[in-house]
N, CA, C and O of each residue as an XYZ file, in Angstrom:
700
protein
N       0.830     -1.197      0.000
C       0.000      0.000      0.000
C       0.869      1.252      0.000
O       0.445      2.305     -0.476
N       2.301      1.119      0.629
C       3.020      2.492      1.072
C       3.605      2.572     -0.359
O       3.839      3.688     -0.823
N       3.887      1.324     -1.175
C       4.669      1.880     -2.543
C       3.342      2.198     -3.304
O       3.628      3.186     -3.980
N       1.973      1.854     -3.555
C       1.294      2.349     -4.501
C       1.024      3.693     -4.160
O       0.656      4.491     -5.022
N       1.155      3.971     -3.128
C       0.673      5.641     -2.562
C       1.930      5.909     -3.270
O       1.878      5.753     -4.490
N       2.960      6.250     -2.805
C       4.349      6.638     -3.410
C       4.707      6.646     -4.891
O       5.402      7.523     -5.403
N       4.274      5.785     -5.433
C       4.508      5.612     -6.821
C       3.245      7.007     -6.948
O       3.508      8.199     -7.106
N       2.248      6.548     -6.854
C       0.999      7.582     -7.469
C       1.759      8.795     -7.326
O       2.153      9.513     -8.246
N       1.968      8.998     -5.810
C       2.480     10.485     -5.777
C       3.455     11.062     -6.487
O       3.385     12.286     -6.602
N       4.651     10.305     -7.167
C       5.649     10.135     -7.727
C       4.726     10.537     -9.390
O       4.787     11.637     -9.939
N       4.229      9.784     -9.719
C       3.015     10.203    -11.431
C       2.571     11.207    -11.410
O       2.632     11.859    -12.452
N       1.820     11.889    -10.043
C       1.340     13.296     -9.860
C       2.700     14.098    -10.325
O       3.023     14.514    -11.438
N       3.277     14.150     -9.239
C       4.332     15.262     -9.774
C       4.673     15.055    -10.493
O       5.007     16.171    -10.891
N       4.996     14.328    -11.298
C       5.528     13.817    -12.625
C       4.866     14.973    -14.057
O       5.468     15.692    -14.855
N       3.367     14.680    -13.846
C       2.481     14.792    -14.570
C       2.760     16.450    -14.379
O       3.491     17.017    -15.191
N       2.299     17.007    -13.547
C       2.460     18.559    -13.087
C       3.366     19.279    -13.512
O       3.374     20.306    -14.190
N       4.405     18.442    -12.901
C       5.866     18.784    -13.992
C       5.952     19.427    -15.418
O       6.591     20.388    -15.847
N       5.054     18.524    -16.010
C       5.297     18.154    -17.296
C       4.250     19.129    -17.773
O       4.426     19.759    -18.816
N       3.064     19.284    -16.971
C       2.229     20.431    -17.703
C       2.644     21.688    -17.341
O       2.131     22.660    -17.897
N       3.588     21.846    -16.404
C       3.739     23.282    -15.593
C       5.136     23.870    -16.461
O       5.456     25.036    -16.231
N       6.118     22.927    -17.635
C       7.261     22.864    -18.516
C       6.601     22.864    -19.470
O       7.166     23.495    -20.364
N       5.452     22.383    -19.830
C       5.403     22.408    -21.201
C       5.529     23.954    -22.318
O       5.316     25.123    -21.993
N       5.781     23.620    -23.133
C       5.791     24.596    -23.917
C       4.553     25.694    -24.569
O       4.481     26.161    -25.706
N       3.998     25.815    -23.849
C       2.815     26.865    -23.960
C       2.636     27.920    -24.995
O       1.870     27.960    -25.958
N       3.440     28.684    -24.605
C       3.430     30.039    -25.548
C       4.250     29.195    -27.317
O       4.021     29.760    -28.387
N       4.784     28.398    -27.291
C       5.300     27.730    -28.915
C       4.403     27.118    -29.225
O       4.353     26.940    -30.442
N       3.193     26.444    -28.359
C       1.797     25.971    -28.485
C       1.077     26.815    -29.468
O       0.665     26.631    -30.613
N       1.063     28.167    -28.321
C       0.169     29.044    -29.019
C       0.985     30.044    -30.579
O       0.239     30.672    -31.330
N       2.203     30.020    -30.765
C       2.448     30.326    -31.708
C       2.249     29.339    -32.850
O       1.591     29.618    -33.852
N       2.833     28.211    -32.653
C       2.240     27.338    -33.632
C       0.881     27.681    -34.357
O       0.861     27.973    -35.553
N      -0.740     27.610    -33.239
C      -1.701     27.740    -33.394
C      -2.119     29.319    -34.373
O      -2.934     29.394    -35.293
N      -1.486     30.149    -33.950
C      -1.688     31.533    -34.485
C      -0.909     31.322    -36.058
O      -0.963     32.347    -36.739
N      -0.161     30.074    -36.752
C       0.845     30.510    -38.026
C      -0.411     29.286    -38.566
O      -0.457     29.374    -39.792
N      -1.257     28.375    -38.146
C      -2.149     27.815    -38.676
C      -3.157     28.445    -38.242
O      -3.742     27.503    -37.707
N      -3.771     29.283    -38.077
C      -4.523     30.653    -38.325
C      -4.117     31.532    -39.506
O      -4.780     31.744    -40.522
N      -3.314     31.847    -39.298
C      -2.432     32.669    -40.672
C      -3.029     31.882    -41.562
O      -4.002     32.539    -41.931
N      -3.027     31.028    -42.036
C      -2.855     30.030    -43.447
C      -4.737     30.252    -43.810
O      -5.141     30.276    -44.973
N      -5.541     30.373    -42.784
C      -6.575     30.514    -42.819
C      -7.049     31.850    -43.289
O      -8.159     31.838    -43.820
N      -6.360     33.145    -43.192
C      -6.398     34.147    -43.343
C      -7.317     35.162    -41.994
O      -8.078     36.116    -41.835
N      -6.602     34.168    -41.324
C      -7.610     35.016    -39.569
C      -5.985     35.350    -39.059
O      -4.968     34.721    -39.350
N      -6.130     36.586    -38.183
C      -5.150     37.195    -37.500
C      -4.757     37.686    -36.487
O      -5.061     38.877    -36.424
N      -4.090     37.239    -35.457
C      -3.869     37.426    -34.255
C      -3.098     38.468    -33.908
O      -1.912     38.155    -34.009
N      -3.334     40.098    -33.369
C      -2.333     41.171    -33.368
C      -2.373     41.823    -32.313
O      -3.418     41.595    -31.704
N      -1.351     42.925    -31.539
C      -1.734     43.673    -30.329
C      -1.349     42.846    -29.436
O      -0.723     43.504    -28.606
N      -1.381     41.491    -29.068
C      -1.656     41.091    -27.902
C      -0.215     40.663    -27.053
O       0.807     40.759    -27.732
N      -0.046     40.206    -25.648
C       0.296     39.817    -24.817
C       0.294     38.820    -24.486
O      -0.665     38.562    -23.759
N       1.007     37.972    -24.681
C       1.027     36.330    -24.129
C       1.990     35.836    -23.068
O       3.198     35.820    -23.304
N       1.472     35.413    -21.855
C       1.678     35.300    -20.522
C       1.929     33.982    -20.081
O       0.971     33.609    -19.404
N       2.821     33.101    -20.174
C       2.520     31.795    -19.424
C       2.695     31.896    -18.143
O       3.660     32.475    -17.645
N       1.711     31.301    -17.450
C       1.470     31.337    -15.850
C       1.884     29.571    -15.274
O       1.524     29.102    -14.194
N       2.455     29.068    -16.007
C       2.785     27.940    -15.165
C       1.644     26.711    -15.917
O       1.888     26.211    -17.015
N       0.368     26.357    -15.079
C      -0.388     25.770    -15.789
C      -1.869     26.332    -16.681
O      -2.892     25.722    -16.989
N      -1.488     27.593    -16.885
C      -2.367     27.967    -18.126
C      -1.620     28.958    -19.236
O      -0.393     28.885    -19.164
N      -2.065     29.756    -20.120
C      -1.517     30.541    -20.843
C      -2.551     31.731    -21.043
O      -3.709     31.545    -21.417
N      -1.873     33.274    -20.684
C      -3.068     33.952    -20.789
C      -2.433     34.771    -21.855
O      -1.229     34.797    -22.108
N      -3.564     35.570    -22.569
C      -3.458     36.508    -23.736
C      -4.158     37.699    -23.260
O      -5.322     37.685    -22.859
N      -3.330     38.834    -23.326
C      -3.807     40.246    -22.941
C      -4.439     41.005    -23.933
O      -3.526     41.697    -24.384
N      -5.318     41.242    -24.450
C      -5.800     42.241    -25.294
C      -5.713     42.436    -27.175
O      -5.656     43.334    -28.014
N      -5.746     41.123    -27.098
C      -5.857     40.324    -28.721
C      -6.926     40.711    -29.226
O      -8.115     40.587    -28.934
N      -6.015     41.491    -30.505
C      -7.220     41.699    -31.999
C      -7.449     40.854    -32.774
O      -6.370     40.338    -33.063
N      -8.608     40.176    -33.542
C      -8.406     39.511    -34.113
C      -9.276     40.048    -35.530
O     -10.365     40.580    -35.748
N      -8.230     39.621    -36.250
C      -8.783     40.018    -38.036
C      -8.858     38.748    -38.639
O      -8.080     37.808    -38.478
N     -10.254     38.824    -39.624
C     -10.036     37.873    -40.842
C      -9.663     38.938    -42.277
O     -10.234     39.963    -42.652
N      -8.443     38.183    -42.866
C      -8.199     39.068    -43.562
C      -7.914     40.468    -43.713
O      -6.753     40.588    -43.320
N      -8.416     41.773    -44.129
C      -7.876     42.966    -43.397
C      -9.090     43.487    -42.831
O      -9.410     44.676    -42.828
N      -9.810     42.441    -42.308
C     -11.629     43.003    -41.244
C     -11.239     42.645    -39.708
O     -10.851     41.580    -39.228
N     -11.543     44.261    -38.941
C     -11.406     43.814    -37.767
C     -12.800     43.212    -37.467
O     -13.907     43.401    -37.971
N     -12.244     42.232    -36.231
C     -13.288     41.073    -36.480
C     -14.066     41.444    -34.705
O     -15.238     41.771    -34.519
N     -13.016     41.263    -33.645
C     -13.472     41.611    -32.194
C     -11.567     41.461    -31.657
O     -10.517     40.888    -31.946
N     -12.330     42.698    -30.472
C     -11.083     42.031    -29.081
C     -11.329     41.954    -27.756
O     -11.866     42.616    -26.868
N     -10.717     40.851    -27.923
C     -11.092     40.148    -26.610
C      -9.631     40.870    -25.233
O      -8.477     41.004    -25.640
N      -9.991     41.218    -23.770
C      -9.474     41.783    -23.255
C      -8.651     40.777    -22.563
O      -7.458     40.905    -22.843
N      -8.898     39.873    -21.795
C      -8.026     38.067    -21.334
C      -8.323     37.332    -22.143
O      -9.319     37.600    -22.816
N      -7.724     36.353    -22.349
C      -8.156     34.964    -22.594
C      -7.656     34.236    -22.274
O      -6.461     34.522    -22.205
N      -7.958     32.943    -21.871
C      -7.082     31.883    -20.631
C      -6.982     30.728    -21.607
O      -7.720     30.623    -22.587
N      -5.928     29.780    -21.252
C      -5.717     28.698    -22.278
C      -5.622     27.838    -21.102
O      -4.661     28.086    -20.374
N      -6.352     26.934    -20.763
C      -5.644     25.802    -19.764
C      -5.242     24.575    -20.467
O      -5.877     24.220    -21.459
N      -4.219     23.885    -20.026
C      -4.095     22.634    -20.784
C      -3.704     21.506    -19.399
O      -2.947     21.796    -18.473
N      -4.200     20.619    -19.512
C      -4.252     19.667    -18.421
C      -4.686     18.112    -19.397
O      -5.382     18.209    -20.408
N      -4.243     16.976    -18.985
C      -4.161     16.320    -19.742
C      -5.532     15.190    -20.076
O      -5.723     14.291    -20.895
N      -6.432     15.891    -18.792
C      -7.530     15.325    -19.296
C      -9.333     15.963    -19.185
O     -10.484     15.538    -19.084
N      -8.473     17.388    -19.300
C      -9.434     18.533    -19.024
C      -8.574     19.600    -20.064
O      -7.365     19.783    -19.926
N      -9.129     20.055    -20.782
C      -8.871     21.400    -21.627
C      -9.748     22.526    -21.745
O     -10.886     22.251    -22.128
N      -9.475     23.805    -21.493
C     -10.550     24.615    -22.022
C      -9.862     26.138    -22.642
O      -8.697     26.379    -22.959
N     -10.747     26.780    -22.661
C      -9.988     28.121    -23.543
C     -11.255     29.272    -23.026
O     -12.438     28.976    -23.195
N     -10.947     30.272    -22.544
C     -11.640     31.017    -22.172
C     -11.659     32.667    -22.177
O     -10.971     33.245    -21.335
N     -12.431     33.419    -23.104
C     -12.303     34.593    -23.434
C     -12.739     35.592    -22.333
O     -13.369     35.061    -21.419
N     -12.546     36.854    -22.234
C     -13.533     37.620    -21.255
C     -13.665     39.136    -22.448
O     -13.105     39.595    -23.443
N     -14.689     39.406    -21.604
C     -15.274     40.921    -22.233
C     -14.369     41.222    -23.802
O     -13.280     41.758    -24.003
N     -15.368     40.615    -24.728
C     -14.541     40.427    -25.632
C     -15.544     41.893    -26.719
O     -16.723     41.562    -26.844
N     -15.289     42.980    -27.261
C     -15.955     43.702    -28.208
C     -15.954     43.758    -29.295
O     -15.143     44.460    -29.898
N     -16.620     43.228    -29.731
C     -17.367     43.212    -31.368
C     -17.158     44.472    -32.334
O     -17.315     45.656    -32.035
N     -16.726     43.879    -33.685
C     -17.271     45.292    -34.566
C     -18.322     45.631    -35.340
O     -18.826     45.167    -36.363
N     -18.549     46.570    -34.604
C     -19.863     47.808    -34.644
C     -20.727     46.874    -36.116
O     -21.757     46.224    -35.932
N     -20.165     46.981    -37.260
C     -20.527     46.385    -38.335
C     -21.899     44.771    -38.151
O     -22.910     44.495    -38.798
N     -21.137     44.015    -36.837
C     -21.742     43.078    -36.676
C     -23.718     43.281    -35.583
O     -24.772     42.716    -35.288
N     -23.130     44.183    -35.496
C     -24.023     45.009    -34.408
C     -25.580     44.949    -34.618
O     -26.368     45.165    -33.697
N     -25.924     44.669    -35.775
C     -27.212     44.556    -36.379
C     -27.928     42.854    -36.217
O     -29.106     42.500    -36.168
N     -26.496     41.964    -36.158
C     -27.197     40.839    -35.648
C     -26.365     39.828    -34.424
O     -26.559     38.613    -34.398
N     -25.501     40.470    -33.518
C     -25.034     39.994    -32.556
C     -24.521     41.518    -31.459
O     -24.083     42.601    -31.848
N     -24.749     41.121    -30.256
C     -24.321     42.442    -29.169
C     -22.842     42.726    -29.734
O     -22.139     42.085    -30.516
N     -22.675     43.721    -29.161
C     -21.078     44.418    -29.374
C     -20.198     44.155    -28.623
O     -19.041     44.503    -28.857
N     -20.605     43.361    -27.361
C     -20.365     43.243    -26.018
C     -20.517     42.117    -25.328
O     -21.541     42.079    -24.645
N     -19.459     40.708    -25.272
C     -19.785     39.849    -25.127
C     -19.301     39.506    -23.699
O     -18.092     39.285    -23.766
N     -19.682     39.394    -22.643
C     -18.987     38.940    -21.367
C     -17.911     37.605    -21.178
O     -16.929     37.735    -20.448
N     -18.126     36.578    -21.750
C     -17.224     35.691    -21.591
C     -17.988     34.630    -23.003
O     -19.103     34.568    -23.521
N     -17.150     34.183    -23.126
C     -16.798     33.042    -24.270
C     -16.054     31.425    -23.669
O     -14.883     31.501    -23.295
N     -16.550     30.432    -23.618
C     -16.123     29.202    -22.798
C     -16.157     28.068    -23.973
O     -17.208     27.766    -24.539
N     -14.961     27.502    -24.264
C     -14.799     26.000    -25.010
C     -13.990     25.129    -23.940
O     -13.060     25.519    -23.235
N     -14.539     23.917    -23.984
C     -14.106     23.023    -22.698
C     -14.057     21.971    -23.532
O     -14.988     21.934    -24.336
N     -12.872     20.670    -23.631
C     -12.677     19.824    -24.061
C     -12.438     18.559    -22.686
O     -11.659     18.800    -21.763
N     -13.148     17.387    -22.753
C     -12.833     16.023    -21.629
C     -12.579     15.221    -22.360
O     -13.128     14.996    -23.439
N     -11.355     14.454    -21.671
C     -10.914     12.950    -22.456
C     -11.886     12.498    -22.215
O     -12.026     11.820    -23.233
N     -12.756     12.308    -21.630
C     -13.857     11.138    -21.427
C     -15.161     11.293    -22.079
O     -16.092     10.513    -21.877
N     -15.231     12.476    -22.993
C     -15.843     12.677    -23.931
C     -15.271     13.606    -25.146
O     -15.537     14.794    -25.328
N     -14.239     12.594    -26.100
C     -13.422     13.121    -26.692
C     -14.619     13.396    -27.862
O     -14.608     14.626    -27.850
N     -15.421     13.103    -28.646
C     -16.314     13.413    -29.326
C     -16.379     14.583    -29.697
O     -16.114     14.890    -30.860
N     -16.803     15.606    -28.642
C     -17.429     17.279    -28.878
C     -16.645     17.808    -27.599
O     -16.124     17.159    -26.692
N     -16.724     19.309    -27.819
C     -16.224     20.308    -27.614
C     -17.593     21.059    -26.882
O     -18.577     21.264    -27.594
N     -17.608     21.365    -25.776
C     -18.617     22.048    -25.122
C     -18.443     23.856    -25.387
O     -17.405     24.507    -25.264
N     -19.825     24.367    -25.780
C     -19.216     25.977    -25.701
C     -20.267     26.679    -24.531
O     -21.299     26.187    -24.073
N     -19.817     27.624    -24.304
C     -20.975     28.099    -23.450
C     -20.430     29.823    -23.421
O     -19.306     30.264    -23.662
N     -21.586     30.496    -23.063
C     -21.135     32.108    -23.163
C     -22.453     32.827    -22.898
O     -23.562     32.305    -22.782
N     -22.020     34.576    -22.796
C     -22.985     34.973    -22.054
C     -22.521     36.844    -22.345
O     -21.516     37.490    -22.051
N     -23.703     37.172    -22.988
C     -23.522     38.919    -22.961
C     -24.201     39.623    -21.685
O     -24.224     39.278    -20.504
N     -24.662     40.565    -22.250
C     -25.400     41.507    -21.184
C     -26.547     40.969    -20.237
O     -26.646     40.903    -19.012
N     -27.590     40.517    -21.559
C     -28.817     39.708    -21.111
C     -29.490     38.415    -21.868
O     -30.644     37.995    -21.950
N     -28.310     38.014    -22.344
C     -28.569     36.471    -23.128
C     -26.898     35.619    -22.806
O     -25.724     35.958    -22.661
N     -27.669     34.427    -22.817
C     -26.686     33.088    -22.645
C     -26.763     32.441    -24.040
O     -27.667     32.704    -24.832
N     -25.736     31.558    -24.299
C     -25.519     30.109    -25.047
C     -24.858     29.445    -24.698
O     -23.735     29.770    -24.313
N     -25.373     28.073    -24.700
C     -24.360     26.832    -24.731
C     -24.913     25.777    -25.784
O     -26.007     25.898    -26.335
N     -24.150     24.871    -25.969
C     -23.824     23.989    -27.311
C     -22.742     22.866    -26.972
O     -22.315     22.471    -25.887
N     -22.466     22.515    -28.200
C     -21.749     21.781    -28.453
C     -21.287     21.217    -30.152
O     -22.054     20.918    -31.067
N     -19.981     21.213    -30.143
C     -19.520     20.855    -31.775
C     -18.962     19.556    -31.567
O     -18.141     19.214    -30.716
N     -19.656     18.710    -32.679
C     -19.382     17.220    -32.937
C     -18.581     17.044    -33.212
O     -18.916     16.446    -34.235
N     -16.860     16.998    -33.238
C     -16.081     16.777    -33.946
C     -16.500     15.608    -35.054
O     -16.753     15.962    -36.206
N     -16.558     14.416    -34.733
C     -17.136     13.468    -35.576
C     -18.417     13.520    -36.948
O     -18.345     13.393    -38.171
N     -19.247     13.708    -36.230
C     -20.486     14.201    -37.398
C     -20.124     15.602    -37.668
O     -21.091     16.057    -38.278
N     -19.334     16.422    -37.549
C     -18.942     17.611    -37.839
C     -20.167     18.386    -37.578
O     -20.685     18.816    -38.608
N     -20.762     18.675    -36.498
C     -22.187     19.177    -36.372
C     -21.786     20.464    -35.259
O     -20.880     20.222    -34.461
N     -22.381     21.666    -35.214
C     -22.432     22.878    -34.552
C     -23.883     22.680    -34.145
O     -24.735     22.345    -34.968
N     -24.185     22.922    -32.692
C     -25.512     23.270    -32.180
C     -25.078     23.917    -31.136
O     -24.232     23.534    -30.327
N     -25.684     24.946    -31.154
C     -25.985     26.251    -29.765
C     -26.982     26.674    -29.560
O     -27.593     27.276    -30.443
N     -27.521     26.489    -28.225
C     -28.675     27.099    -27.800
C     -28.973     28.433    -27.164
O     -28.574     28.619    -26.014
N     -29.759     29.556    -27.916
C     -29.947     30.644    -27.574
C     -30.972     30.868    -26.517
O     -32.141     30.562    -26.753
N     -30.615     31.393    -25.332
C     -31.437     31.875    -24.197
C     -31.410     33.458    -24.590
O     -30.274     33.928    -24.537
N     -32.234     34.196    -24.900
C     -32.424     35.553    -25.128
C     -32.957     36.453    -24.171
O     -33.935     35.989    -23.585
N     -32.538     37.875    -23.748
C     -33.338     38.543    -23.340
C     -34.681     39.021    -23.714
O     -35.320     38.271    -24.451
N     -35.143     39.948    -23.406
C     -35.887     40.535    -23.993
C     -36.007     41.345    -24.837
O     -36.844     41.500    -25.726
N     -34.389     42.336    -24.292
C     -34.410     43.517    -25.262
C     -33.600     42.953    -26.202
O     -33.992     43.366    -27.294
N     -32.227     41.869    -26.402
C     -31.507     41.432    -27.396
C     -33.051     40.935    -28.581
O     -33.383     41.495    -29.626
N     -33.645     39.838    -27.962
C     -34.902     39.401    -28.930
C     -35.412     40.555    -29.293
O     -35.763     40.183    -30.413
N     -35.764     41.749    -29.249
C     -36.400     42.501    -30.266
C     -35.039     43.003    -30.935
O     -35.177     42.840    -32.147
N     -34.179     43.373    -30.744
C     -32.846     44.104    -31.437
C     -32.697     42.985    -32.567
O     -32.514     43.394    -33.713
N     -32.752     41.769    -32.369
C     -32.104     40.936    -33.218
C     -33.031     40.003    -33.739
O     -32.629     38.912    -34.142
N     -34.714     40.437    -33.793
C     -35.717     39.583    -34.201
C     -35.749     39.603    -36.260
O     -36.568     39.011    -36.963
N     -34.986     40.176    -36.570
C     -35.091     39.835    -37.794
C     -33.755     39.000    -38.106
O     -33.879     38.070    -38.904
N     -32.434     39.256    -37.527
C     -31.476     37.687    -37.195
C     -32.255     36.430    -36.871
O     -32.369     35.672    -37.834
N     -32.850     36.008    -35.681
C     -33.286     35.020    -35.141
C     -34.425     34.671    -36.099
O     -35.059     33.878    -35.402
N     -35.219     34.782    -37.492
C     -36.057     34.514    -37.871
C     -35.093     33.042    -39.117
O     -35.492     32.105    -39.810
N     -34.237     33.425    -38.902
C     -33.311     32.305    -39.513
C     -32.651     30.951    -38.733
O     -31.839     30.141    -39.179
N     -33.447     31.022    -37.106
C     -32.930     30.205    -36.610
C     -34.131     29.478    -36.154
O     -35.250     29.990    -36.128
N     -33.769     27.842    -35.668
C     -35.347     27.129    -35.305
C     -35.500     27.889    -33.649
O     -34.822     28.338    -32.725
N     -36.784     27.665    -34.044
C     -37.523     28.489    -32.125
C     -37.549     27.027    -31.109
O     -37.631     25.889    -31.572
N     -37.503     27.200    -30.355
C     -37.357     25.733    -29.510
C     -38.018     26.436    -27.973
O     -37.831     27.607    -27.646
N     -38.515     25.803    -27.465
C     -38.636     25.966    -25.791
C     -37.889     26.551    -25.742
O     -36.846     26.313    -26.352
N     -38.115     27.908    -24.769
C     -37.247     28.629    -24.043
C     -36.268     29.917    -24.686
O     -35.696     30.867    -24.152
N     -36.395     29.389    -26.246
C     -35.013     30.143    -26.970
C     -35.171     29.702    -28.616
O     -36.115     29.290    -29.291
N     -33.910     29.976    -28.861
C     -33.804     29.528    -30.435
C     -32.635     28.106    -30.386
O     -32.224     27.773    -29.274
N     -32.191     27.388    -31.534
C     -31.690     26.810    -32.069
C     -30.714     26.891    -33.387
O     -31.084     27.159    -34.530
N     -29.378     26.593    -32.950
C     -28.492     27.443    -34.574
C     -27.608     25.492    -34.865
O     -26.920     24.713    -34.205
N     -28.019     25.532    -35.771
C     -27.558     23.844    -36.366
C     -26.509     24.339    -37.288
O     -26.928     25.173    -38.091
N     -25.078     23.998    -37.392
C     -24.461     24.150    -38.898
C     -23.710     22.770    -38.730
O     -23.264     22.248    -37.708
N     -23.704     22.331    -40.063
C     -23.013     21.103    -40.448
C     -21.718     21.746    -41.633
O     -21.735     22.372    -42.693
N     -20.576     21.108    -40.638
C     -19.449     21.640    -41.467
C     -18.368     20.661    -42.380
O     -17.467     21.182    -43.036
């Protein structure tokens, strides 16, 4: 019993080690030069490794030469059987404004080995929520819109393109 405790404890740190060394910020450069190739663009920002996450300070992001939004943090955790990525108060351009807020409070993608399948999203503006999920496999996008009141009239000629469901709307894309 005293060597399986010991050994375990010995894998913990092991493991910690290994996520608290890993190479983070060459992670995220990698990720940003296969962005490039896409023609989306990562500029302005600050990249922070904190040990076991990676944060980004105040990233613009462009597709092509359109500013697209910036996001003010964003957190990268990587853990080896929990992943997620997490934006905060991220602002929109004005342009988009006619069918999404300008003003998004947080942005959440969460990945589990134990459901390697899909990618959980979840997020939240002023006075509306979404959460979802993307199939990696069936390549399927679904997010569910919880709306305010005042977003649903601002954006009732957007949402006439999406299915109405209990409670909210429905956005399906197959990619």
């Amino acid at each position: 019993m005293k060597k399986l405790l010991k050994s375990l404890l010995y894998l913990t740190t092991m493991l910690a080690l290994i996520i608290f060394f890993s190479p983070k910020t060459n992670l995220y450069y990698l990720l940003e030069e296969f962005a490039m190739e896409q023609n989306i663009y990562v500029s302005d920002e600050k990249v922070i490794d904190n040990g076991f996450s990676l944060n980004i300070l105040n990233a613009k992001l462009y597709l092509d030469e359109l500013f697209l939004a910036e996001a003010e943090k964003t957190q990268l955790s990587m853990w080896l059987v929990y992943n997620s990525f997490e934006a905060k108060n991220i602002d929109l351009n004005e342009g988009f404004s006619d069918f999404m807020p300008s003003y998004i409070k947080r942005v959440q993608i969460k990945y589990h080995i134990f459901n390697p399948r899909s990618l959980s999203l979840s997020g939240e503006s002023s006075d509306s929520f979404f959460y979802g999920n993307i199939d990696i496999f069936k390549r399927i996008i679904q997010i569910h819109l919880r709306l305010g009141t005042k977003s649903e009239k601002k954006f009732a000629h957007s949402l006439k393109a999406l299915k109405k469901e209990e409670g909210g709307y429905l956005y399906e894309y197959k990619f």
